[in-house]
KETORPA-598717 format. One record per atom (N, C-alpha, C, O): residue number from 1; atom name; z, y, x. Coordinates in Angstrom, 3 decimals. Atoms other than C-alpha are relative to their C-alpha. Layout:
N
{NUM; "CA"; {Z; Y; X}}
...
This chain:
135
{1; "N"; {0.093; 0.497; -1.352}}
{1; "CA"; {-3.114; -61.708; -8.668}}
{1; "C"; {-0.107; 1.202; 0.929}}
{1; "O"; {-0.907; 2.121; 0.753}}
{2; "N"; {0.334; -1.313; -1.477}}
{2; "CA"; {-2.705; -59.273; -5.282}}
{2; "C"; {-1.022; -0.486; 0.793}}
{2; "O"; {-1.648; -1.540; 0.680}}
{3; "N"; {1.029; -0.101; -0.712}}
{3; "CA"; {-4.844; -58.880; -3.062}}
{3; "C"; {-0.117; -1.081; 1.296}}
{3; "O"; {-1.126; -1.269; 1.975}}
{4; "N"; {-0.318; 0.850; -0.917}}
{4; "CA"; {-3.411; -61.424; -0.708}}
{4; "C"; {0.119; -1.609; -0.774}}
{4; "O"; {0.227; -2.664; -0.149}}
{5; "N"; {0.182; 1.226; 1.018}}
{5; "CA"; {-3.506; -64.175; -3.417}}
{5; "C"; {-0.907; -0.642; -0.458}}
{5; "O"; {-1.466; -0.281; -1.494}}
{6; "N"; {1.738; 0.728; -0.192}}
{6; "CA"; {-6.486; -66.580; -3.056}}
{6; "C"; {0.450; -0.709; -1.065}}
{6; "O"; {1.558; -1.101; -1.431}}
{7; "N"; {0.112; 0.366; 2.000}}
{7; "CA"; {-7.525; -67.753; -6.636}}
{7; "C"; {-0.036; -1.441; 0.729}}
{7; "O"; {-0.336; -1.774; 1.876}}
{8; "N"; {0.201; 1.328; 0.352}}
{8; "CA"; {-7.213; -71.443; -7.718}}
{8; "C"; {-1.663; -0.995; 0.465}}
{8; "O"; {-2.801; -0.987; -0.004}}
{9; "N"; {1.852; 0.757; -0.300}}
{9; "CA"; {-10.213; -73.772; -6.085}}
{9; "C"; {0.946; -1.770; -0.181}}
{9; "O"; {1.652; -2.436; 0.577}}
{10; "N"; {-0.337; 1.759; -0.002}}
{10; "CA"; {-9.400; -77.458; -7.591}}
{10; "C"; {-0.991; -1.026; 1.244}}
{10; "O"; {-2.180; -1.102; 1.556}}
{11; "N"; {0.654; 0.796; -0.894}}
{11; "CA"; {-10.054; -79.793; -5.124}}
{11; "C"; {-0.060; -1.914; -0.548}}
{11; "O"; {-0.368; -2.925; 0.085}}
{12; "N"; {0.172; 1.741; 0.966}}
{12; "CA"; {-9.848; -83.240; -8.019}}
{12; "C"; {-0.752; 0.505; -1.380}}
{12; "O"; {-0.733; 1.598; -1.947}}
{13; "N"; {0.794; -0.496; 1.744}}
{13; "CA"; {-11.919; -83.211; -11.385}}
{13; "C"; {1.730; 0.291; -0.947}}
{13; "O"; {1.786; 0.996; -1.954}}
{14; "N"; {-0.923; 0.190; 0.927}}
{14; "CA"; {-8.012; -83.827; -12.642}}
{14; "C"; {0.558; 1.312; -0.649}}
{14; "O"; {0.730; 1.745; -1.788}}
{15; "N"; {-0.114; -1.111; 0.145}}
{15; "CA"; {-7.027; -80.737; -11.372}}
{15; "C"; {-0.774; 1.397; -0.761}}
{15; "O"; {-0.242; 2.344; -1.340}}
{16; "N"; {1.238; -0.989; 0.899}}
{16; "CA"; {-10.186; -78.578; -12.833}}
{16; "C"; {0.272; -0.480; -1.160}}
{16; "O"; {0.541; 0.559; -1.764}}
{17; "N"; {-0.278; 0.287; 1.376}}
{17; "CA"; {-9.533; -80.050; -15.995}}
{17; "C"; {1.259; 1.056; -0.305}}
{17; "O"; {1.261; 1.963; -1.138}}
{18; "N"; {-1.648; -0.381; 0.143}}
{18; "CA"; {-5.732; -78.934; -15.677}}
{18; "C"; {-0.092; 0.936; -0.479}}
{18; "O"; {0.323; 1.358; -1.559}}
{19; "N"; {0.103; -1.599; -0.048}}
{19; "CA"; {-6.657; -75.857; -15.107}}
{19; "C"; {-0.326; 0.935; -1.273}}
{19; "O"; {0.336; 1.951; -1.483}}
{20; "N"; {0.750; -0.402; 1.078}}
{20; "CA"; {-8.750; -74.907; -18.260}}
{20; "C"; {0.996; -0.106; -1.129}}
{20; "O"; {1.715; -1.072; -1.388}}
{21; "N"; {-0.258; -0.209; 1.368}}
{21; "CA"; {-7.593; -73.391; -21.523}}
{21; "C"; {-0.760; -0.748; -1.088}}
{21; "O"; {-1.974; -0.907; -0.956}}
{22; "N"; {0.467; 0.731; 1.275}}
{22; "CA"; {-8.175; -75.339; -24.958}}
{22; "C"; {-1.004; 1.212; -0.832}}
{22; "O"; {-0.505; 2.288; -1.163}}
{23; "N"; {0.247; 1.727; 0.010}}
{23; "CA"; {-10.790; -76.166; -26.062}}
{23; "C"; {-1.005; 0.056; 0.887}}
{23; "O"; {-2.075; 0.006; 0.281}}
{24; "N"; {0.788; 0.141; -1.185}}
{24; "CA"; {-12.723; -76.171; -22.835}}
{24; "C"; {0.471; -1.478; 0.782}}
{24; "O"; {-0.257; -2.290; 1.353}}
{25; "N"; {-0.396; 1.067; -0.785}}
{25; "CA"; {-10.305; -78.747; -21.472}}
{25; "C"; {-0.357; -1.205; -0.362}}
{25; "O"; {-0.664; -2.130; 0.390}}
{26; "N"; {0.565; 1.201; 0.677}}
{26; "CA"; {-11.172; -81.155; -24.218}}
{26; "C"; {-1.422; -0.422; 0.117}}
{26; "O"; {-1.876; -1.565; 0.161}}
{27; "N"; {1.559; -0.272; 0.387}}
{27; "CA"; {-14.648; -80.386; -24.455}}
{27; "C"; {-0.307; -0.728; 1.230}}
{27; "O"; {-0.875; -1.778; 0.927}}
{28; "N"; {0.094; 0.533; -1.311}}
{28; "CA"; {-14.894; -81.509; -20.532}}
{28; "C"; {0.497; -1.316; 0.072}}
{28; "O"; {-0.259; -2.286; 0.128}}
{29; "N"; {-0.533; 1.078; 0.384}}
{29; "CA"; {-12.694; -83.987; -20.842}}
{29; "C"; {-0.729; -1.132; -0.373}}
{29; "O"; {-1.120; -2.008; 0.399}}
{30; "N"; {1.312; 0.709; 0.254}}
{30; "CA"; {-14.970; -85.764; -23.141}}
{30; "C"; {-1.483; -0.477; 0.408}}
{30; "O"; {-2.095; -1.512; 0.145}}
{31; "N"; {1.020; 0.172; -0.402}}
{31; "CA"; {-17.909; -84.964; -21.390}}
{31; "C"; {0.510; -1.193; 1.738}}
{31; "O"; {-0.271; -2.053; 2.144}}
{32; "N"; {-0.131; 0.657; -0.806}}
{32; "CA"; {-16.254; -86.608; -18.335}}
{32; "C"; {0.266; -1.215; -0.377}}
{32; "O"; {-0.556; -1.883; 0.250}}
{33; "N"; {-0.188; 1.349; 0.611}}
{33; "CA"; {-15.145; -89.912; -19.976}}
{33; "C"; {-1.769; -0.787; -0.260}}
{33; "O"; {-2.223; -1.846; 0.174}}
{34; "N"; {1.531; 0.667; 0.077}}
{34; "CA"; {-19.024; -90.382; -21.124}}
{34; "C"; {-0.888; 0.001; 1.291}}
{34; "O"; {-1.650; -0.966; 1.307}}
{35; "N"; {0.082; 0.136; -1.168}}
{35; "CA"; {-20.098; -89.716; -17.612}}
{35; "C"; {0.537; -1.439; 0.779}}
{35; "O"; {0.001; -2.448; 1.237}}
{36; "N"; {-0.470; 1.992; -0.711}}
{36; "CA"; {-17.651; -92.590; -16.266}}
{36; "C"; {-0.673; -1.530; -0.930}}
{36; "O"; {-0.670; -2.684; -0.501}}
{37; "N"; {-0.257; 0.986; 0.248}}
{37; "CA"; {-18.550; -94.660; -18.681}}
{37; "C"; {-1.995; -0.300; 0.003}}
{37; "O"; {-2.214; -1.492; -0.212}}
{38; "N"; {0.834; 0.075; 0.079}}
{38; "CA"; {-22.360; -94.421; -18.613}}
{38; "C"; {-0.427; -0.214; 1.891}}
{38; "O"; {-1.471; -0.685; 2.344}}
{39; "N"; {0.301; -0.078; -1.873}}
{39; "CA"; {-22.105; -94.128; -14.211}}
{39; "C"; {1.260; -0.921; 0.340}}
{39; "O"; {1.979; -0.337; 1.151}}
{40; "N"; {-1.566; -0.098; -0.755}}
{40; "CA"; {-18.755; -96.273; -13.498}}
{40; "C"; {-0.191; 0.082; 1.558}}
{40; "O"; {0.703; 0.500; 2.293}}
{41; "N"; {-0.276; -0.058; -0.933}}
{41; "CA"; {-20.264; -96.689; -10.415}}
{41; "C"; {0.023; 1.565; 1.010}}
{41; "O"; {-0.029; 1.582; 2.240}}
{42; "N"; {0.285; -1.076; -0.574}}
{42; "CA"; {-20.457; -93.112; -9.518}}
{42; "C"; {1.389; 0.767; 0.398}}
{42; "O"; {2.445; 0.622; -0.218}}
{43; "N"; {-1.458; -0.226; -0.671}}
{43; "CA"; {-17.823; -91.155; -7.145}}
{43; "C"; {-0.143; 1.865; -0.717}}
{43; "O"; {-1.069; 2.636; -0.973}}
{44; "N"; {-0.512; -0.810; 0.801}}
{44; "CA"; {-16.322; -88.458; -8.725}}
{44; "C"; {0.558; 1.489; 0.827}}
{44; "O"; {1.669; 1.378; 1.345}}
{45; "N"; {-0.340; -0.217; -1.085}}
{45; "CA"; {-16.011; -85.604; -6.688}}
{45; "C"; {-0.319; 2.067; -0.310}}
{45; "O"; {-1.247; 2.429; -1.033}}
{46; "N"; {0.208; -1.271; 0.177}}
{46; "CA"; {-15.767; -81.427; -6.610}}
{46; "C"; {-1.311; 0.563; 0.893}}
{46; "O"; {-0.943; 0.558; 2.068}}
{47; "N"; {0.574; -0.516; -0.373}}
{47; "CA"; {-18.982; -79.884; -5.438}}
{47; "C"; {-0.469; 1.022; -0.487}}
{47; "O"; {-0.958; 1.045; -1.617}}
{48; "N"; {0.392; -1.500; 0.397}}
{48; "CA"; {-19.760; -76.191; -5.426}}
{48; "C"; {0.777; 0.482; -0.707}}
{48; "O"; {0.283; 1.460; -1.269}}
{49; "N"; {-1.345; 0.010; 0.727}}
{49; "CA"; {-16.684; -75.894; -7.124}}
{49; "C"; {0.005; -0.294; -1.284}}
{49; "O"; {0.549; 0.447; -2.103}}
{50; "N"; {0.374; 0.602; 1.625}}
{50; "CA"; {-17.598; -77.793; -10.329}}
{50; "C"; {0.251; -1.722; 0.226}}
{50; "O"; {0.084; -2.422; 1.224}}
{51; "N"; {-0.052; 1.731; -0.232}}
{51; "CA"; {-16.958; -81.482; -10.856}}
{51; "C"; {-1.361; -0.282; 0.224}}
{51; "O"; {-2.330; 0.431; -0.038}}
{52; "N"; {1.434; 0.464; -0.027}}
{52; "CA"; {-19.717; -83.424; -10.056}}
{52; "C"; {-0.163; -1.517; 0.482}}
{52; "O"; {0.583; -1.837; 1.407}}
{53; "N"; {0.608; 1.448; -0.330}}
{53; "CA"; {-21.148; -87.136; -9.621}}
{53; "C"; {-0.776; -0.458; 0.868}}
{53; "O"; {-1.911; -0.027; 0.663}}
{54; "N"; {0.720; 0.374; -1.118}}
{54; "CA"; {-22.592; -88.607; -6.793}}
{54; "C"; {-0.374; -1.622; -0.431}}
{54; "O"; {0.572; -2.356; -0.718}}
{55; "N"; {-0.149; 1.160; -0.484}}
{55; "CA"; {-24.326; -91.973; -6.782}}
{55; "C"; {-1.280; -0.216; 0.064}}
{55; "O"; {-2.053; -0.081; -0.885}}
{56; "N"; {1.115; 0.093; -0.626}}
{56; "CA"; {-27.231; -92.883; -4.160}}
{56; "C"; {-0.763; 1.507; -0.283}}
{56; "O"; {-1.944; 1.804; -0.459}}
{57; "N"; {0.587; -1.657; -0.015}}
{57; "CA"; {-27.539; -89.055; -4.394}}
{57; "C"; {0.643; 0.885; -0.945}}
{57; "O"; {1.513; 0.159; -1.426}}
{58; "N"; {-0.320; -0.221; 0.835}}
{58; "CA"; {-26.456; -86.562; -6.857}}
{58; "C"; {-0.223; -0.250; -1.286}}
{58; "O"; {-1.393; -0.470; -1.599}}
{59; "N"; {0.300; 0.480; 1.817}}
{59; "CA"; {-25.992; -87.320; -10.960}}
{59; "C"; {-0.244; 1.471; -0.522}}
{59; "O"; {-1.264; 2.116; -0.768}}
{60; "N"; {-0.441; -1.463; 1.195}}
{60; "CA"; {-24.838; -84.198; -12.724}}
{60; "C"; {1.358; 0.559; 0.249}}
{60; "O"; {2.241; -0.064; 0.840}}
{61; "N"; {-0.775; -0.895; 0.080}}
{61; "CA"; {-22.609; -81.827; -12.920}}
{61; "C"; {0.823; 0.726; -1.239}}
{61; "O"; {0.217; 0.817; -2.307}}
{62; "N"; {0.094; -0.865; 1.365}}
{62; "CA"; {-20.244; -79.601; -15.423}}
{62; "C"; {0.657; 1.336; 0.527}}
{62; "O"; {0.679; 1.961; 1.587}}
{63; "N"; {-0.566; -1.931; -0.640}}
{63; "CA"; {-18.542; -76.221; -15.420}}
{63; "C"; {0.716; 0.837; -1.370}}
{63; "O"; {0.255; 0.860; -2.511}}
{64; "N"; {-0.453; -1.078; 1.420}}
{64; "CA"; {-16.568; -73.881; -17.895}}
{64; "C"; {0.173; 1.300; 0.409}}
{64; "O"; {0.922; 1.946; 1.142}}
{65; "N"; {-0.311; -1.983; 0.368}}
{65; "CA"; {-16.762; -70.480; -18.372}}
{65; "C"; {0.487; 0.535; -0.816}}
{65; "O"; {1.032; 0.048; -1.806}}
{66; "N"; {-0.698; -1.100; 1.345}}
{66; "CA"; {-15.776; -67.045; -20.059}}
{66; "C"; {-0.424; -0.969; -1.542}}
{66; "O"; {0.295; -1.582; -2.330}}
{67; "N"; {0.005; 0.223; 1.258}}
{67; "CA"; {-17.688; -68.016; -22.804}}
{67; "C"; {-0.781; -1.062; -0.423}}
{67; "O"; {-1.446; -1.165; -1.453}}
{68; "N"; {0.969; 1.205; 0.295}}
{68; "CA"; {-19.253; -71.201; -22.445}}
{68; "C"; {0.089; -1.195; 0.592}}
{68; "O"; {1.115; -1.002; 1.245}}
{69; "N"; {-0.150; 1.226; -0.815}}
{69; "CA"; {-19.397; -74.906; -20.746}}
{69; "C"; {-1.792; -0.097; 0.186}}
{69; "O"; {-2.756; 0.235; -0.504}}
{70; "N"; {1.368; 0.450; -0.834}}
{70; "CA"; {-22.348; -76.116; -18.362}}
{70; "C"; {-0.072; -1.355; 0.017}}
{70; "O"; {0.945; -1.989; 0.303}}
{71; "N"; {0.246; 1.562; -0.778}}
{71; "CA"; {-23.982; -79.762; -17.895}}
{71; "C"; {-1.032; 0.398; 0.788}}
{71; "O"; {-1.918; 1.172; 0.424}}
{72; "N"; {1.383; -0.003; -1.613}}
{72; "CA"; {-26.351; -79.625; -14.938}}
{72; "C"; {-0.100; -1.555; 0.455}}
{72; "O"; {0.772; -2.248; 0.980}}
{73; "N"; {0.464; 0.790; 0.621}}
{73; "CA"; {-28.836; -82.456; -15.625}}
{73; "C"; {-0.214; -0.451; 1.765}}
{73; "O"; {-0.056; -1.617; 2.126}}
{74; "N"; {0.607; 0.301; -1.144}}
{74; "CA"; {-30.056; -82.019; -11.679}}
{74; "C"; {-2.119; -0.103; -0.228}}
{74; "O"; {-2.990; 0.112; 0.615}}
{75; "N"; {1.382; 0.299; 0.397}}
{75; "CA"; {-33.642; -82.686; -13.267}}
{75; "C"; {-0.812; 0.508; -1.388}}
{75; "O"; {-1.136; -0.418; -2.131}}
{76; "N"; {0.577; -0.562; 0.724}}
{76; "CA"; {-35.425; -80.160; -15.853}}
{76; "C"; {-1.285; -1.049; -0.633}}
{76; "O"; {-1.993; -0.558; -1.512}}
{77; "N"; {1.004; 0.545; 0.350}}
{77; "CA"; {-37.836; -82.370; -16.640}}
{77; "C"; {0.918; -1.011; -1.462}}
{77; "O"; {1.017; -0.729; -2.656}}
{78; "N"; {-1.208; 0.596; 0.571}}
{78; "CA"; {-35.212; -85.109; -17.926}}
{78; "C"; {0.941; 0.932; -1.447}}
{78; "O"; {1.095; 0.708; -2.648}}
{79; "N"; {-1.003; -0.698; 1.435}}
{79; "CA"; {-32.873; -82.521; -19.963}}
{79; "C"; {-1.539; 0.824; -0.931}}
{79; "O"; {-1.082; 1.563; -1.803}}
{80; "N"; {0.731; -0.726; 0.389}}
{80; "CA"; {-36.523; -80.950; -21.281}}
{80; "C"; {0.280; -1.407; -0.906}}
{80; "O"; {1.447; -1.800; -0.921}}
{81; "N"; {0.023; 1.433; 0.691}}
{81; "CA"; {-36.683; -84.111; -23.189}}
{81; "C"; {1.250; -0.731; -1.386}}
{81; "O"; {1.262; -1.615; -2.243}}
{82; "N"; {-1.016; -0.138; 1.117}}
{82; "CA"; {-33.478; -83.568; -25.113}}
{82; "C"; {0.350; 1.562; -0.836}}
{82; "O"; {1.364; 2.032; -1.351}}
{83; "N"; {-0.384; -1.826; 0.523}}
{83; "CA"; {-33.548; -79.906; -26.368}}
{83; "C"; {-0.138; -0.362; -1.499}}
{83; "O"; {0.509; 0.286; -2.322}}
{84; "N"; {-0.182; 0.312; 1.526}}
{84; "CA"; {-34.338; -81.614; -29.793}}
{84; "C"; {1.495; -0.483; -0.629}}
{84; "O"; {1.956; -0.416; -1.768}}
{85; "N"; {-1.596; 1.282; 0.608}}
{85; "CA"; {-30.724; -83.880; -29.799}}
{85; "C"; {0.878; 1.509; 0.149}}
{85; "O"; {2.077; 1.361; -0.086}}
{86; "N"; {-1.273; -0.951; -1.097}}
{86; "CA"; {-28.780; -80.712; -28.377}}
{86; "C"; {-0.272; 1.742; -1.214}}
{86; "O"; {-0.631; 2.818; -0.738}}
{87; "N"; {0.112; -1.053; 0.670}}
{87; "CA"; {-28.914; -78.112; -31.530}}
{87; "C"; {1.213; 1.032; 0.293}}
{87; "O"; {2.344; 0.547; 0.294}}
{88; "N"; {-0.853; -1.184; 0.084}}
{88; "CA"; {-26.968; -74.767; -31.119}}
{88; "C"; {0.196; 0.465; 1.989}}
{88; "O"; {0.626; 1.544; 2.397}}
{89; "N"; {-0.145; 0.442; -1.437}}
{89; "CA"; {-27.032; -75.780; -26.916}}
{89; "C"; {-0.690; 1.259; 0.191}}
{89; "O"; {-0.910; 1.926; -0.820}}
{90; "N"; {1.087; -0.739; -0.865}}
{90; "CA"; {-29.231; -73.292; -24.600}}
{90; "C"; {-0.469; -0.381; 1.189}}
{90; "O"; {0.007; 0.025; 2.249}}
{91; "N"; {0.691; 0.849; -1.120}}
{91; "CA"; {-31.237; -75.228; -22.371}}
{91; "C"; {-1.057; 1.050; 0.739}}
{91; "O"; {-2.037; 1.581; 0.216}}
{92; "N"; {0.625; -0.505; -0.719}}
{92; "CA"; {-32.317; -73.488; -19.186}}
{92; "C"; {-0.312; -0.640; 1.761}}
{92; "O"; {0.508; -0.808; 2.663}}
{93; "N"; {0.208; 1.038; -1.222}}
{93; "CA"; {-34.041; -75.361; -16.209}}
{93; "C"; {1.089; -1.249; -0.157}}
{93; "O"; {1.157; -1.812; -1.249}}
{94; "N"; {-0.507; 1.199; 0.013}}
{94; "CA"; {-31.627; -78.220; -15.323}}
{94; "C"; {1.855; 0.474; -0.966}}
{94; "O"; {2.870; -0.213; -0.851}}
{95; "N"; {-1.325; -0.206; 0.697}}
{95; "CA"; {-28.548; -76.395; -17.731}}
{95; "C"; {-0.029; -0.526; -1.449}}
{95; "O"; {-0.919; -0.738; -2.272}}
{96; "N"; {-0.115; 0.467; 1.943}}
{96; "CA"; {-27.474; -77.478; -21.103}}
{96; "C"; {1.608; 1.129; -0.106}}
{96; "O"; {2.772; 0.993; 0.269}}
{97; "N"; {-0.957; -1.486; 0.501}}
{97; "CA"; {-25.400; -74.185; -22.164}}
{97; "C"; {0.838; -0.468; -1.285}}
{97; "O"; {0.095; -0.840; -2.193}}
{98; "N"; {-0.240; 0.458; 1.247}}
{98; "CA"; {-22.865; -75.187; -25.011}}
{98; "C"; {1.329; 0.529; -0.100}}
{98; "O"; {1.985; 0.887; 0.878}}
{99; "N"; {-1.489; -0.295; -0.206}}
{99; "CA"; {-19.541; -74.304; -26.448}}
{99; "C"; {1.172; -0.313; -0.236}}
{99; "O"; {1.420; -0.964; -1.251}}
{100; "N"; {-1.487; 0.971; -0.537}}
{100; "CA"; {-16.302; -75.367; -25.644}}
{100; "C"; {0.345; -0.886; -1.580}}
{100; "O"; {0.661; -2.069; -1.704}}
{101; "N"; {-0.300; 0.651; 1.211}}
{101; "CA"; {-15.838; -75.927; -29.448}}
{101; "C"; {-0.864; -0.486; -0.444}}
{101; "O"; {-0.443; -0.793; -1.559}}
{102; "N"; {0.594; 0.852; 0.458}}
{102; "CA"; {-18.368; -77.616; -30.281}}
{102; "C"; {-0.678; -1.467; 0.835}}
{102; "O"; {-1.051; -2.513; 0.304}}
{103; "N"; {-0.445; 0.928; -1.411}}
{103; "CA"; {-18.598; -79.747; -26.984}}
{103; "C"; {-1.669; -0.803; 0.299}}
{103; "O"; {-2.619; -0.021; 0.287}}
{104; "N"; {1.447; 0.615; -0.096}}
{104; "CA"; {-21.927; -82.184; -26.415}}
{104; "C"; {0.166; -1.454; -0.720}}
{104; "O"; {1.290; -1.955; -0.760}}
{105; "N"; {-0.006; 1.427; 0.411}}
{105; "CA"; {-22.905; -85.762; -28.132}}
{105; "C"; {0.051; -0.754; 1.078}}
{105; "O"; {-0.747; -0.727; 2.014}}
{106; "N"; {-0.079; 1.204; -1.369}}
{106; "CA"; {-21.713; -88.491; -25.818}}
{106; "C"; {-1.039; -0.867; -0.069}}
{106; "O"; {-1.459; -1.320; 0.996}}
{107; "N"; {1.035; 0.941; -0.277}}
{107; "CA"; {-24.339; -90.660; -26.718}}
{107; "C"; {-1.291; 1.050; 0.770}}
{107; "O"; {-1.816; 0.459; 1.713}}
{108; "N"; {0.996; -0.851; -1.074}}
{108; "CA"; {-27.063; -87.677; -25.062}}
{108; "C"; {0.431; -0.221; 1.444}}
{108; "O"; {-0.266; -0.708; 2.334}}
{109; "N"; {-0.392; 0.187; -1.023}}
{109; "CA"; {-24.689; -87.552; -22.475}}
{109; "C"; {-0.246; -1.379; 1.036}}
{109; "O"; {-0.830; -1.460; 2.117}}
{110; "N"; {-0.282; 1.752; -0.146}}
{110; "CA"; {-24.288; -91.215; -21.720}}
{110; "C"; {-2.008; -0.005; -0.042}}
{110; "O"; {-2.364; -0.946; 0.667}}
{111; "N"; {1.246; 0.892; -0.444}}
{111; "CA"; {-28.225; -91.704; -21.643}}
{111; "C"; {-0.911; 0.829; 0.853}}
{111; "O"; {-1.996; 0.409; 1.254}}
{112; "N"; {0.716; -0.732; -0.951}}
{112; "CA"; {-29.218; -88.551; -19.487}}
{112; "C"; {0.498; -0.254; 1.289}}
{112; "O"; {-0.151; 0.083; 2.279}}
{113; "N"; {-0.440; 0.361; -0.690}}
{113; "CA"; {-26.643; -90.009; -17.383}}
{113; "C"; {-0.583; -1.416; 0.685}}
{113; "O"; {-0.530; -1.626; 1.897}}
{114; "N"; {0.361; 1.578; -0.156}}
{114; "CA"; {-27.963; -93.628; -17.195}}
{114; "C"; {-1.531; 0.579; 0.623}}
{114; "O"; {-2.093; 0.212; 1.655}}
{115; "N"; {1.672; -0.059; -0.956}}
{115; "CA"; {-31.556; -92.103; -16.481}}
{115; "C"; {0.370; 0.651; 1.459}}
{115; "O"; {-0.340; 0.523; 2.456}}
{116; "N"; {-0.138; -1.143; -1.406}}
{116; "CA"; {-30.208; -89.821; -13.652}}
{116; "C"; {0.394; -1.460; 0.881}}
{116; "O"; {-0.006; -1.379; 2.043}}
{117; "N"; {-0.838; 0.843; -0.325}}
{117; "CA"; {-28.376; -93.245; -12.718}}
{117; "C"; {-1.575; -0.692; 0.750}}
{117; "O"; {-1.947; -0.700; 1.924}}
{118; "N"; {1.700; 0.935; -0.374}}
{118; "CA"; {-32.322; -95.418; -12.889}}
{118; "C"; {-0.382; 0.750; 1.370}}
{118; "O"; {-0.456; 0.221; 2.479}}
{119; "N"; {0.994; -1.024; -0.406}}
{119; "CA"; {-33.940; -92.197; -11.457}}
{119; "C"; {0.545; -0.186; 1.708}}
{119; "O"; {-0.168; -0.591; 2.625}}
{120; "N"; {-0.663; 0.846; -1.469}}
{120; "CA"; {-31.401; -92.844; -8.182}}
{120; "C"; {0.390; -1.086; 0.630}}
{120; "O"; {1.206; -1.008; 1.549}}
{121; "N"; {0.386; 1.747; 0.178}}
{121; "CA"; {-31.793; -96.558; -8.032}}
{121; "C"; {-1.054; 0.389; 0.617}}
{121; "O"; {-0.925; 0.680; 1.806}}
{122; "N"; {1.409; 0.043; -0.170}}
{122; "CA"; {-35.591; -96.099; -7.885}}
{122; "C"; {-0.149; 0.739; 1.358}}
{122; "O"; {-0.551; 0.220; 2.400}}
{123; "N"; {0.125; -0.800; -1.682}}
{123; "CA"; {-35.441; -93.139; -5.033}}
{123; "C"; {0.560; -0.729; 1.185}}
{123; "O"; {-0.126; -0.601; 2.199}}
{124; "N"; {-1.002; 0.860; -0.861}}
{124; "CA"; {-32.958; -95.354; -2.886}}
{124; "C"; {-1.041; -1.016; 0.571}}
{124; "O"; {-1.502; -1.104; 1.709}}
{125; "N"; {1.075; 0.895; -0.117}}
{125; "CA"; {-35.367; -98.187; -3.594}}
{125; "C"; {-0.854; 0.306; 1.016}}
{125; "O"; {-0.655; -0.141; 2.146}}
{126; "N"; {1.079; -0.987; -1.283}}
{126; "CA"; {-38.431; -96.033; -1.609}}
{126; "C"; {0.380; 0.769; 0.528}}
{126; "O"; {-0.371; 1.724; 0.727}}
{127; "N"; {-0.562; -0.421; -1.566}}
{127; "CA"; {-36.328; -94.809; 0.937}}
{127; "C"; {-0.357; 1.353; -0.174}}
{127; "O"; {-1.211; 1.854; 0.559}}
{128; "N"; {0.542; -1.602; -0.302}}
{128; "CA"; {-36.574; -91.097; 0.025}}
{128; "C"; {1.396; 0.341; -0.161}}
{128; "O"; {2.245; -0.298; -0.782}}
{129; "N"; {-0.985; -0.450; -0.372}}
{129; "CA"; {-34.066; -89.269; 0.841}}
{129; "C"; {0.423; 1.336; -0.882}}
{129; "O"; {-0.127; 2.429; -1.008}}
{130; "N"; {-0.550; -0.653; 0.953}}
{130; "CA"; {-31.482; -88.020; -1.733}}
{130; "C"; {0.581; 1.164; 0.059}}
{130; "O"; {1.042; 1.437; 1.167}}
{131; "N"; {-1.265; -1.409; 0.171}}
{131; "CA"; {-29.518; -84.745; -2.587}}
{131; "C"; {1.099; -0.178; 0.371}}
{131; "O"; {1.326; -1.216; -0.250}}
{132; "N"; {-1.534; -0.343; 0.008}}
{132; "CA"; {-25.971; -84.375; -1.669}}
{132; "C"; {0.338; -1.551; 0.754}}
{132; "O"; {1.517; -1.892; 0.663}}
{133; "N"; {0.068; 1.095; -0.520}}
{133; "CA"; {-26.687; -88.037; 0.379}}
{133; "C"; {0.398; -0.126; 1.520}}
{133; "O"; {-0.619; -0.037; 2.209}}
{134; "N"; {-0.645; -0.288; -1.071}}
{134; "CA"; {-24.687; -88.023; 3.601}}
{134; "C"; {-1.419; -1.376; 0.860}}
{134; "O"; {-1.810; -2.390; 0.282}}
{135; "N"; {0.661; 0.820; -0.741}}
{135; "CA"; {-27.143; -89.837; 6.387}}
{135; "C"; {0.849; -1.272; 1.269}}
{135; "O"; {0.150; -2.027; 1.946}}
């Protein structure tokens, strides 16, 4: 790339997928399918330049790197609670560190998702005012 050549910023999860070399693409992939299917109602959407989930506030997040893939739980407390299901992972504050080839269990996925899902239900409920929640 020159110097006049502004890098790739996906602006769809489809596109960020696209983008990624195997097996990162899969690995995401997957993790996004258990996402929809544990949130359908959640909007799907690029923030901070990572896919990410919105519903009645932010869900989670993912991300691929040089040498690794990200879930961002939004809530350390929550992903503290799975560092037992998540062997070979590196769990730091709200990250779950993992790699492309070996990808994450959808059923973890799918139920850190569903609590993040309750957890923004309940806040909505008592009127407190969410993350990434347009007024």
């Amino acid at each position: 790339m020159n110097s006049k050549e502004k890098p790739f910023i996906a602006t769809t999860v489809d596109e960020y997928l696209a983008s990624l070399p195997e097996p990162a693409r899969s690995a995401l992939a997957n993790l996004r399918a258990a996402i929809r299917e544990a949130a359908p109602e959640a909007e799907e959407c690029i923030s901070y330049q990572m896919p990410s989930y919105k519903y009645k506030g932010m869900l989670v997040h993912f991300a691929a790197f040089k040498n690794h893939c990200g879930f961002y739980g939004v809530s350390k407390t929550l992903i503290d609670q799975y560092k037992d299901r998540l062997p070979g992972c590196k769990i730091n504050g709200t990250t779950i560190q993992f790699k492309a080839s070996q990808g994450l269990p959808a059923a973890v996925v799918k139920e850190i998702v569903a609590i993040r899902v309750k957890q923004n239900d309940d806040n909505s409920e008592h009127g407190r005012k969410q993350y990434g929640k347009k007024d």
